[in-house]
C-alpha positions in Angstrom: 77.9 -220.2 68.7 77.3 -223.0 71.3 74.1 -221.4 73.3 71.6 -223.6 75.2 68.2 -223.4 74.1 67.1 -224.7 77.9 69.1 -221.6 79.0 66.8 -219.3 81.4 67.3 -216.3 79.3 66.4 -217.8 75.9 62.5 -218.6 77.4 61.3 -215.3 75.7 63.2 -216.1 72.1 61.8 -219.8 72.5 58.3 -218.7 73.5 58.4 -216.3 70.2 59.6 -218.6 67.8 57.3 -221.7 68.6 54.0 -219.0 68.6 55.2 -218.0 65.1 55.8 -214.2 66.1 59.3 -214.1 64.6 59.7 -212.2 60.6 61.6 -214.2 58.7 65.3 -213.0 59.6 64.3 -213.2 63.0 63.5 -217.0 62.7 66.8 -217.6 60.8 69.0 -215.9 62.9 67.3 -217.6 65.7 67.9 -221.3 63.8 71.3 -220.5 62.9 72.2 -219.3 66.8 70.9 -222.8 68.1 71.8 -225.4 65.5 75.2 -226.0 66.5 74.1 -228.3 69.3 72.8 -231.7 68.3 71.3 -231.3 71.9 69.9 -227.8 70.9 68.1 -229.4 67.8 66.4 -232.2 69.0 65.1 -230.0 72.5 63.4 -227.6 69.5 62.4 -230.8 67.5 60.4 -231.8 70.6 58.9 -228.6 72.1 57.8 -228.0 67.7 56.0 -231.3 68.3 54.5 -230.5 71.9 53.5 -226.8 70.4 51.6 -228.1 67.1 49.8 -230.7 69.5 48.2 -227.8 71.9 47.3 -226.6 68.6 45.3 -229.0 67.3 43.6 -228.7 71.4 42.2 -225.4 70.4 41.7 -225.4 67.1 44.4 -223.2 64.2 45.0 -220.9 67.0 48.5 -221.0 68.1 49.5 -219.4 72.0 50.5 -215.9 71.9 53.0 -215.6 74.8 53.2 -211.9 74.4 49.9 -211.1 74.4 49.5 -213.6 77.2 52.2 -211.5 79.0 50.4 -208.1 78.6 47.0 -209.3 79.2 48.8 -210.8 82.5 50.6 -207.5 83.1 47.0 -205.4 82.6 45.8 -207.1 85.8 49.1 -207.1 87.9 48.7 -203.0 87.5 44.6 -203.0 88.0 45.2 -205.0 91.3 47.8 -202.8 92.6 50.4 -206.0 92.6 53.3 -204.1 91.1 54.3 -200.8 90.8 52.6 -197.9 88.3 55.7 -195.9 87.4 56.0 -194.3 83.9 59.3 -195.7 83.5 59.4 -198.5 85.4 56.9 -200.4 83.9 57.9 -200.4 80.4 61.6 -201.7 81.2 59.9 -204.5 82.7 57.9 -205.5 80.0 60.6 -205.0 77.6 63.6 -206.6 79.5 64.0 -209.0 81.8 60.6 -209.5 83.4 59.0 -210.3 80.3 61.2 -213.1 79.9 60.5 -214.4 83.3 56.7 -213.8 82.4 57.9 -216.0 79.1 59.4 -219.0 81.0 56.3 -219.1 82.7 53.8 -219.3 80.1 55.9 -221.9 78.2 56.7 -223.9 81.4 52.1 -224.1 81.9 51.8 -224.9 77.8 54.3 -227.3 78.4 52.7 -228.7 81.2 49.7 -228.8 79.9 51.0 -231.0 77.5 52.8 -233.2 79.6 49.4 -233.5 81.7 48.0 -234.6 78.7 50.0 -236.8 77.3 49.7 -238.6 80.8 46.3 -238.6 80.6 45.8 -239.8 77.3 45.1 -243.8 76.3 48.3 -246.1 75.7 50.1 -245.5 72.5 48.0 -247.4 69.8 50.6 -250.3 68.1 51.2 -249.6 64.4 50.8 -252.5 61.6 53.4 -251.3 58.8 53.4 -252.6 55.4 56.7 -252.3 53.2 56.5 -252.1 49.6 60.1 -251.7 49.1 60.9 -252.5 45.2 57.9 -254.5 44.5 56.2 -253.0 41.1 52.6 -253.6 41.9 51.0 -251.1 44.0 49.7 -252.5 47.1 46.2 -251.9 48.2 44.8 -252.0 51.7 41.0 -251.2 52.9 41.7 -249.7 56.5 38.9 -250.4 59.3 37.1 -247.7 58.2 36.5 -248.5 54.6 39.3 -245.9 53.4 41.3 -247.5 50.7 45.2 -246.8 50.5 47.0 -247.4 47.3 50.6 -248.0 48.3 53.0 -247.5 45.9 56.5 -249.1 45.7 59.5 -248.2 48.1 57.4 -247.2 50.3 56.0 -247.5 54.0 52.5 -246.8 55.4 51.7 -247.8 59.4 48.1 -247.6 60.4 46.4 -249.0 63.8 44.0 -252.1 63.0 41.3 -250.1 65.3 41.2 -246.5 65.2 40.7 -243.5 68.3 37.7 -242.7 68.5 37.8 -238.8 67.6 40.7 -239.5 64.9 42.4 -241.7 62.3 45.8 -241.3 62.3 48.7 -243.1 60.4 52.0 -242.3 59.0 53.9 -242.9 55.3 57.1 -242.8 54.2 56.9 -242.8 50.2 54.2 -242.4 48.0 50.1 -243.6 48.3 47.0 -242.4 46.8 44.2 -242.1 49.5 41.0 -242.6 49.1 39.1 -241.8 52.7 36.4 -242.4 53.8 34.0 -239.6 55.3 33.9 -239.0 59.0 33.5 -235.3 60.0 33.6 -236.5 63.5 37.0 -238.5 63.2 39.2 -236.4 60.7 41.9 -238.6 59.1 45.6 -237.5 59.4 48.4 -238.6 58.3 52.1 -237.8 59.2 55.1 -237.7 57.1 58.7 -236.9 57.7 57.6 -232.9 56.1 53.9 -232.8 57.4 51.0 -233.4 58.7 48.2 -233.6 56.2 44.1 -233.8 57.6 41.3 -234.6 56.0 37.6 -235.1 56.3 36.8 -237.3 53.4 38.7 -236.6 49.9 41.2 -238.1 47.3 44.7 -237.3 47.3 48.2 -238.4 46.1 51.4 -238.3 48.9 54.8 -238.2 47.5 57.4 -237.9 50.5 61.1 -239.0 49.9 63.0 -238.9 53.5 62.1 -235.9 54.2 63.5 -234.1 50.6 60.7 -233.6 49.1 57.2 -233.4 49.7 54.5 -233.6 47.3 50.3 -233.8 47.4 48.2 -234.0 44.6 43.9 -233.6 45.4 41.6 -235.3 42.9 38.5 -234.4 45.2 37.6 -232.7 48.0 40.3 -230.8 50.6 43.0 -231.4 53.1 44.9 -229.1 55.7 49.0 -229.1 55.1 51.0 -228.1 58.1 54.6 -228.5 57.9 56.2 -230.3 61.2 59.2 -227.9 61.5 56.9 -225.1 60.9 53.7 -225.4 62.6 52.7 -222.0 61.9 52.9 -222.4 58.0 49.6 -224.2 56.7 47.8 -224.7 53.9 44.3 -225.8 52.8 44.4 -227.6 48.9 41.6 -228.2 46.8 40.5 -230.4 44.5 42.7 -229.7 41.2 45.3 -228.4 42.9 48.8 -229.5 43.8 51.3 -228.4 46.9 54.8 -228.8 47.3 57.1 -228.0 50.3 60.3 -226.1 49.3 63.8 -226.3 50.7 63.1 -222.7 52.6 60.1 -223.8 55.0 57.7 -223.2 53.3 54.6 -224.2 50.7 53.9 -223.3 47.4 50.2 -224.5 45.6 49.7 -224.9 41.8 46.8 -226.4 39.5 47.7 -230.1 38.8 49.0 -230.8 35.0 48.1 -233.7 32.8 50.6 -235.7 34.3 49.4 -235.7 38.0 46.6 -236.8 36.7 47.7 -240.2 35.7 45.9 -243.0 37.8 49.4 -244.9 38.4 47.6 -246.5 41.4 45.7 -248.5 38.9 48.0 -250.1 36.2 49.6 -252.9 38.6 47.1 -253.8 41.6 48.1 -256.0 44.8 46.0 -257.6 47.0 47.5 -259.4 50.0 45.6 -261.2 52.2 42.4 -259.3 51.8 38.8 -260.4 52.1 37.0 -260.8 49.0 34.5 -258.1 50.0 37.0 -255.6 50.0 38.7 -256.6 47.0 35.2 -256.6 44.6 34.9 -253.1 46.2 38.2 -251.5 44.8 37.4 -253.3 41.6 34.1 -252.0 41.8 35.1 -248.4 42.4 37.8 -247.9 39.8 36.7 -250.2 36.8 33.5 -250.7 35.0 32.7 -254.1 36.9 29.6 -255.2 39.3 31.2 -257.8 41.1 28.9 -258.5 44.6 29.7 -261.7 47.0 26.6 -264.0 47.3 27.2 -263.5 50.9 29.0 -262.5 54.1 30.7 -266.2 54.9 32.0 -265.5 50.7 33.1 -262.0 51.2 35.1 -263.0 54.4 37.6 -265.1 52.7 40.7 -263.7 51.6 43.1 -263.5 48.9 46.4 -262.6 47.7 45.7 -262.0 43.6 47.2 -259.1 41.7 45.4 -257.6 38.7 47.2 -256.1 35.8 45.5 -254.3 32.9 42.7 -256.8 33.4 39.4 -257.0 31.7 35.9 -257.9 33.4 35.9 -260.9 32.3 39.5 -262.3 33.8 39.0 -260.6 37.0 36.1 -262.9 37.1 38.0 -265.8 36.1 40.9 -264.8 38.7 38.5 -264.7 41.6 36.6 -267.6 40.4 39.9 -269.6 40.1 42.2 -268.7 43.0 39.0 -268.8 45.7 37.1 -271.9 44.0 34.1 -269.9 43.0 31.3 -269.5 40.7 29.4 -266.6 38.8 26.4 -265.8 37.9 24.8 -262.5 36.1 21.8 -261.5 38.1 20.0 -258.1 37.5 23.2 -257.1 35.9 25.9 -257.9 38.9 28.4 -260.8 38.4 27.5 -262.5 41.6 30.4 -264.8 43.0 29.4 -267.7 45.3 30.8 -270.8 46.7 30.8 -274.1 44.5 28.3 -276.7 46.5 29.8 -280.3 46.4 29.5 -282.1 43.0 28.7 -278.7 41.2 30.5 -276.8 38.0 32.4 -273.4 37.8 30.1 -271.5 34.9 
């Protein structure tokens, strides 16, 4: 079948299926009834999108049309607007006016999002960084201290400032993020399968063009919501893992051993990165103490990768590639510019 999903008559199918009101054959029937049409597919693709951004307008609650509809109808009868025959009025409701009644109330939600979308700032411009078969895992500190661990074959895109009410970037791959809190600007990420938010937690991606989807949490919780189904979501917690299966839908488990394994760690990248930044990955994830003597020292930047590394030749790979010194002072290794004429200790 070759039907258009812009068709008229469709608006009360459409309305039901983006508000999550189908059952499950419904919802299948209705995918398999519009998916001949590459045309069909990527019209749903975008009103999916529009739908799961009113959404996150109002909260989880998605728009009922047919309650929307009755609640509507309620007040045409009250008013005296239409007529208050036995009959009459539930073939409208059931037929042909509620469909009209439909059209309507997705041509306003997707209005409303168009008048937003107007409204809103220019589109933000996206720095990427490609990892593609490098072996190191590349680490970036975002503007707002949240640390990515990106791992190979991968892509992340961030903005180098972020919105003010939200953090948003996108991956393509695998990264362990470690985000910093911000209740007021909730951190979200978008993948080819989902959208994941957060407040302020640890967590493992694993997305592979849109195959397979994977999250591990090590701390704290996110929100899952899958992008072809906005009304499936899920909130994960700390020790527990979520995949996305080939049916729509998303199945949680407790994390084994294995997800466990801090692969972020073994093979650590720094490129171009101030100092500062880099003493405070080092400092979070190893037993070191490193502190820059000062802000001009902990400004300059970097490329160095560490590799099952101890204390000691971190210092001396630092000290080396940045022309520094160190110093132990009230137990911190304090690295500081060598003054003219003086010695490396």
């Amino acid at each position: 079948m070759n039907s258009k999903i812009n068709d008229p008559q469709n608006s009360g199918l459409l309305a039901k299926y983006l508000s999550g009101e189908m059952d499950e054959i419904e919802m299948q029937d209705f995918e398999r009834q519009f998916s001949d049409s590459e045309g069909n597919k990527e019209i749903i693709e975008k009103m999916k999108h529009n739908w799961l951004a009113i959404s996150e307008y109002d909260g989880d609650k998605m728009p009922d049309a047919s309650k929307a509809w009755k609640k509507l109808h309620s007040r045409l009868l009250d008013e005296n607007l239409i007529p208050n025959q036995d009959g009459s009025n539930k073939s409208l409701v059931s037929s042909g006016f509620f469909k009209i009644a439909a059209a309507i109330i997705l041509f306003l939600t997707v209005g409303t999002v168009l008048y937003l979308s107007l409204n809103r700032k220019p589109a933000i411009e996206m720095v990427s960084l490609n990892t593609q078969s490098e072996t190191n895992t590349l680490i970036k500190t975002l503007a707002d201290g949240s640390v990515i661990y990106i791992a190979q074959n991968s892509l992340f895109s961030f903005p180098e400032k972020f919105e003010e009410d939200s953090r948003n970037v996108e991956l393509k791959g695998e990264a362990f993020f470690d985000i910093t809190p911000n209740p007021n600007q909730p951190f979200i990420i978008e993948t080819d399968e989902a959208i994941i938010q957060v407040l302020g937690t640890a967590f493992t991606v694993k997305t592979q063009n849109g195959s397979a989807f994977k999250l591990n949490v090590e701390r704290g919780k996110v929100k899952v919501t899958l992008k072809n189904r906005p009304s499936t979501t899920a909130f994960v917690e700390a020790g527990e893992s979520i995949t996305a299966t080939k049916n729509n839908s998303l199945v949680k488990s407790k994390q084994s051993t294995s997800d466990f394994s801090a692969w972020y760690k073994k093979s650590m990248h720094f490129k171009d990165e101030p100092l500062k930044n880099i003493i405070n990955v080092l400092n979070r994830n190893f037993n070191t103490t490193f502190v820059a003597a000062n802000t001009e020292t902990g400004n300059r930047k970097l490329t160095v990768t560490f590799q099952d590394e101890t204390a000691e030749t971190m210092t001396e790979l630092l000290c080396t590639t940045l022309n520094l010194k160190s110093q132990n002072s009230n137990g911190s290794v304090v690295l500081s510019e060598i003054k003219s004429g003086g010695k490396r200790n």
